[in-house]
N, C-alpha and C positions, 0 to 999 in steps of 0.2 A: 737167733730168735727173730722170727720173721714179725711185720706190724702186724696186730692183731685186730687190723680194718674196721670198717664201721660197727657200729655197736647201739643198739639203745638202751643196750642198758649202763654202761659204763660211763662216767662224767668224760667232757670231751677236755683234752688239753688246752682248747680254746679260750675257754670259761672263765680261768684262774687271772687275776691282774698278777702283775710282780708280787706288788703287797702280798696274795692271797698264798704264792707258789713259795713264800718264805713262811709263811705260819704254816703249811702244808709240812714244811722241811722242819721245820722246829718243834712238831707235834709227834717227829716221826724221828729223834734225834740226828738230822742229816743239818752236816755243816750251812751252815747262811750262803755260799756262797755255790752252792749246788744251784740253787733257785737262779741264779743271775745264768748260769752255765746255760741250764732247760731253757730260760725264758728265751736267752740270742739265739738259742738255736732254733726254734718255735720260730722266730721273729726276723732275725737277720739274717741267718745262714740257712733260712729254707730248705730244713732237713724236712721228710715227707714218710717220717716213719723213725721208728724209737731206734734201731739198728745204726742211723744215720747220728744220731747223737753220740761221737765216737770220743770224747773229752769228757762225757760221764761213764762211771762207773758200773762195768755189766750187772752190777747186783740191783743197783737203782733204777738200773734199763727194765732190766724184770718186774720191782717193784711196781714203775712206772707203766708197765705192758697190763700188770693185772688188774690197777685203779682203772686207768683210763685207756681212750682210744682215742687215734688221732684222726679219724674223720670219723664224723658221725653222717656222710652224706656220699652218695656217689654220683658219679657224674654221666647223667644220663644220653645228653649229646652235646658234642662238642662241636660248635660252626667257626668257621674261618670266613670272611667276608673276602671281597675284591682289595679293597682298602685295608687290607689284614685288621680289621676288627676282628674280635673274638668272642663267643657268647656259647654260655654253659647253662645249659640244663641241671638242676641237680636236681634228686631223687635225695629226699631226706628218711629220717629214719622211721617217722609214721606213714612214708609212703607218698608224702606231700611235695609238692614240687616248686623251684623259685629258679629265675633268672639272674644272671648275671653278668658285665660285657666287661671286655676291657676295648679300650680305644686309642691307636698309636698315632700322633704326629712328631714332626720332625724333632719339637723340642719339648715336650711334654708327653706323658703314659696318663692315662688316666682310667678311674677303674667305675664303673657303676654298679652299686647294689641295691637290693631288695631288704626291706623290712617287715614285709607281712606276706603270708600267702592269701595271693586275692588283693582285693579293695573296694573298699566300701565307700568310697566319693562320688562313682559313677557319672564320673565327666565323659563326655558325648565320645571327645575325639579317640579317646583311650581304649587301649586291651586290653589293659591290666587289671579292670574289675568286671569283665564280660560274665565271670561266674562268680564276682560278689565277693565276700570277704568269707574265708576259711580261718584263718587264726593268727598270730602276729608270732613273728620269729623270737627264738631265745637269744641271748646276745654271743653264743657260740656259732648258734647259727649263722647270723650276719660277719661276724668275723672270720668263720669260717670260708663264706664266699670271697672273701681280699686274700685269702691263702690260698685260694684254690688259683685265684685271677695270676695272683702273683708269682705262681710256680707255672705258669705259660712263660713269663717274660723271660727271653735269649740270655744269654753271658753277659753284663755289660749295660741291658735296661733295667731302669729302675723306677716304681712308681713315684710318680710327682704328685696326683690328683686324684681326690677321692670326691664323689657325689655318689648322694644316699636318694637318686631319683630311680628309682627301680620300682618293682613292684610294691604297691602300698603307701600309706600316707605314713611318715616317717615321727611325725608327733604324734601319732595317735599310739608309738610303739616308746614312747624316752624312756619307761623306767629297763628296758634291754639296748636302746639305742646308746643311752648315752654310757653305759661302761663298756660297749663293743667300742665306739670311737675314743674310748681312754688307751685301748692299744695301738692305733692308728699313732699315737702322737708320745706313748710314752718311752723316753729314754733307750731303755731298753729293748725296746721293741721294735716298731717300724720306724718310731721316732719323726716322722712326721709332723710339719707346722701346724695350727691349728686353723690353719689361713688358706692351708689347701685345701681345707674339707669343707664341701657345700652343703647343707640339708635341703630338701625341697618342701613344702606344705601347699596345701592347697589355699592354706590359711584359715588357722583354728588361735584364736588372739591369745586367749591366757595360756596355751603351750608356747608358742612365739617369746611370750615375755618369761617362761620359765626356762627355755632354752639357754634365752638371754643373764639373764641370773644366774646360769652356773659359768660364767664370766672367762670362757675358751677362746673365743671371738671366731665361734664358727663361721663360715659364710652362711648367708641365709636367701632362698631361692622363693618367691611366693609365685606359684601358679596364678596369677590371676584372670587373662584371658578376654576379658572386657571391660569395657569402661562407664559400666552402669550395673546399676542392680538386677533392672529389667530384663539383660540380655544375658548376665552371666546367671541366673537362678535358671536358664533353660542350657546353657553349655556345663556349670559347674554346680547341679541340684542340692546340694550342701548348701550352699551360698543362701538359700532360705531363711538358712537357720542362724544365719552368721551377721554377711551384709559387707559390703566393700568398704565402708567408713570405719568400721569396729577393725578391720583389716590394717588399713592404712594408719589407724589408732598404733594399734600393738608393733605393728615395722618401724612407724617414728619412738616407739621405746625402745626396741631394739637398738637401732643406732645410737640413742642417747648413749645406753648402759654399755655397749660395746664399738659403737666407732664405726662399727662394720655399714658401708654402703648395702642397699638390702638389691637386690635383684630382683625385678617383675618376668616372668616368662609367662610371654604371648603366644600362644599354639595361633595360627592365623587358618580360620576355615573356611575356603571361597565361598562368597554370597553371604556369609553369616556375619562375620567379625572385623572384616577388612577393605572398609571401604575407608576412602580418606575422613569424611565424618569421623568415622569411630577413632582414626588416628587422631584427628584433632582432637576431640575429648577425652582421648587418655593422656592428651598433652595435657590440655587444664587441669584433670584429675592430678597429674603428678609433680605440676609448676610449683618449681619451691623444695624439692624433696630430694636428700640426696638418696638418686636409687639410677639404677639401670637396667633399661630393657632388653631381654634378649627376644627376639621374635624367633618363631620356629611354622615354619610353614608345615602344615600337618602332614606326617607320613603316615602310607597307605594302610591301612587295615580293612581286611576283605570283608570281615563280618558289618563294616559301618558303611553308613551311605554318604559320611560329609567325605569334601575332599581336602585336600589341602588348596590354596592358596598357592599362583605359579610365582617365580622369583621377580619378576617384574611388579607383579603386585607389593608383595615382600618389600621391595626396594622404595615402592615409592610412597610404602606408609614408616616404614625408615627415615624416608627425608623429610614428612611432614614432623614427625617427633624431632628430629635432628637440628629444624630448621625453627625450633620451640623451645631448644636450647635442652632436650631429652638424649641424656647418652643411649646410644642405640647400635647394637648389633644382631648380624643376623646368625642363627646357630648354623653351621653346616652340617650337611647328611651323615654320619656314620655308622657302616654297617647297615644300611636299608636293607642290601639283597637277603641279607639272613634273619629280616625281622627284627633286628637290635639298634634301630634307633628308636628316638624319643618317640614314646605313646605304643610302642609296636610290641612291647616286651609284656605277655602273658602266661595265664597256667598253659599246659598240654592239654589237648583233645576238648577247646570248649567247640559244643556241638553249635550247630544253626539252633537247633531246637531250644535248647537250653537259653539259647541268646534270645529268643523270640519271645520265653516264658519271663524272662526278664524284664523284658518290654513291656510286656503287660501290664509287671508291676508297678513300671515308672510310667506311666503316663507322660508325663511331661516332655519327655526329651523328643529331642528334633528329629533321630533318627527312626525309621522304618524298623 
């Protein structure tokens, strides 16, 4: 019985929590203990097709072949970096397409995913919303891409680290995000801490404090980018509608309600964001606050005209923070050559043209 490959029409084996794959079994008089069988092999034992499931029963195999399919996505291209990063293209099953990376260092695997195809925040430095928001992932989908990541890794790696900073603003997707990250951590499954797993926002307050309330103690990652309203309403055009205090509001809940230190990530864009000034006033901005800056000096994206920020600069608005008593590090490059580090990761085939008409729309933003 060969897997019966992508499908749209068939529910994907993604989908199902434990809970869901034991009321599945007990509707269909199959022992309780079938569902725990399916799920580690789904999960822990990175079987990649119903055949591989060799501890269930041929008849359940079948059964299991005619409900569902086990990708509902293919994998359109797959890049290997210098630094053995990894990043997949996939081809979903309306045709739509999303990124994905995995990222090796010596003591840690880490995996990044997407949540939406597209994005509708339309930050300056970014590719990831160059054609705007098309529609938000289903929570198969997003799980899906951690099973695709996770059947790259050798004999012997095993994922440590999961961040939901990929394509799309990640709260704008909770009621799919958060029972995709229920298998990331559940028992059975990948079993993973909930301490590994970072979400990113650009910062939307009452998702931040609804995150917070389902009391996981996810990490939590805020884009913020600048250190006034002035300057991030032309880097992060949301930010209008929002405002950095109403921000900084919802992250000091957050930590109350879960402990969790909050993460500020700094894109730095030469000329724009990174002059010692701006360091010193995201010092006072953040005096007082348990949180940590990660700076990221922006990587290249052909369609934009800012640039990054060289590491010199990088460094020395690092030790203005640092020397302000601002925990501070600097992120390093992973995967540039292939497009797959932070900000570079988009749909396929956005045109110049397409990008231009965009422009139009946004008036406001700094680039060309």
């Amino acid at each position: 019985m060969a897997d019966n490959g992508p499908s749209s029409d068939l529910q994907s084996v993604y989908h199902f929590s434990m809970a869901e794959w034991q009321e599945w079994c007990a509707a269909r008089e199959i022992k309780k203990y079938r569902a725990e069988q399916i799920f580690r092999a789904l999960y822990q034992r990175r079987v990649r097709s119903f055949d591989e499931m060799t501890d269930v029963p041929a008849e359940l195999r079948q059964q299991l072949a005619a409900e569902f399919t086990f990708w509902k996505s293919e994998i359109e291209t797959h890049q290997v970096a210098r630094d053995r990063t990894e990043k997949l293209l996939l081809r979903l099953a309306d045709g739509e397409f999303v990124e994905c990376v995995l990222m090796r260092e010596p003591q840690r695997i880490t995996i990044c995913i997407s949540t939406q195809v597209g994005c509708a925040m339309g930050c300056v430095f970014c590719a990831s919303g160059l054609a705007g928001l098309t529609r938000s992932l289903k929570r198969e989908e997003i799980v899906e891409q951690v099973a695709r990541l996770v059947h790259q890794l050798d004999a012997g790696e095993n994922l440590t680290n999961v961040v939901v900073m990929g394509i799309g603003e990640p709260l704008a997707n909770l009621p799919e995000l958060l029972p995709a990250l229920e298998r990331l951590h559940e028992p059975l499954g990948w079993n993973m801490g909930t301490r590994r797993i970072t979400v990113s926002t650009v910062g939307l307050p009452e998702k931040i404090r609804q995150l917070a309330r389902e009391g996981k103690r996810y990490g939590l990652a805020i884009s913020l980018h600048a250190p006034n309203d002035e300057l991030r309403n032309r880097i992060v055009p949301v930010n209008r509608n929002i405002g950095i205090d109403a921000i900084l509001e919802a992250a000091e809940d957050f930590f109350e309600i879960t402990g969790r230190r909050v993460t500020y990530e700094y894109v730095l864009l030469a000329g724009q964001n990174d002059s010692r000034e701006h360091a010193r006033e995201l010092a006072e901005l953040l005096r007082g606050r348990q949180s940590l800056v990660n700076l990221i000096p922006m990587n290249t994206v052909s369609l934009l005209d800012s640039r990054g920020s060289t590491y010199d600069q990088a460094r020395m608005f690092g030790d203005v923070l640092q020397k302000a008593g601002i925990m501070t590090t600097i992120r390093k490059r992973k995967g540039s050559d292939i497009d797959a580090a932070c900000g570079q990761l988009r749909l396929p085939k956005v045109r110049q043209e397409d990008f231009v008409v965009q422009l139009k729309n946004s008036p406001e933003k700094t680039v060309k």
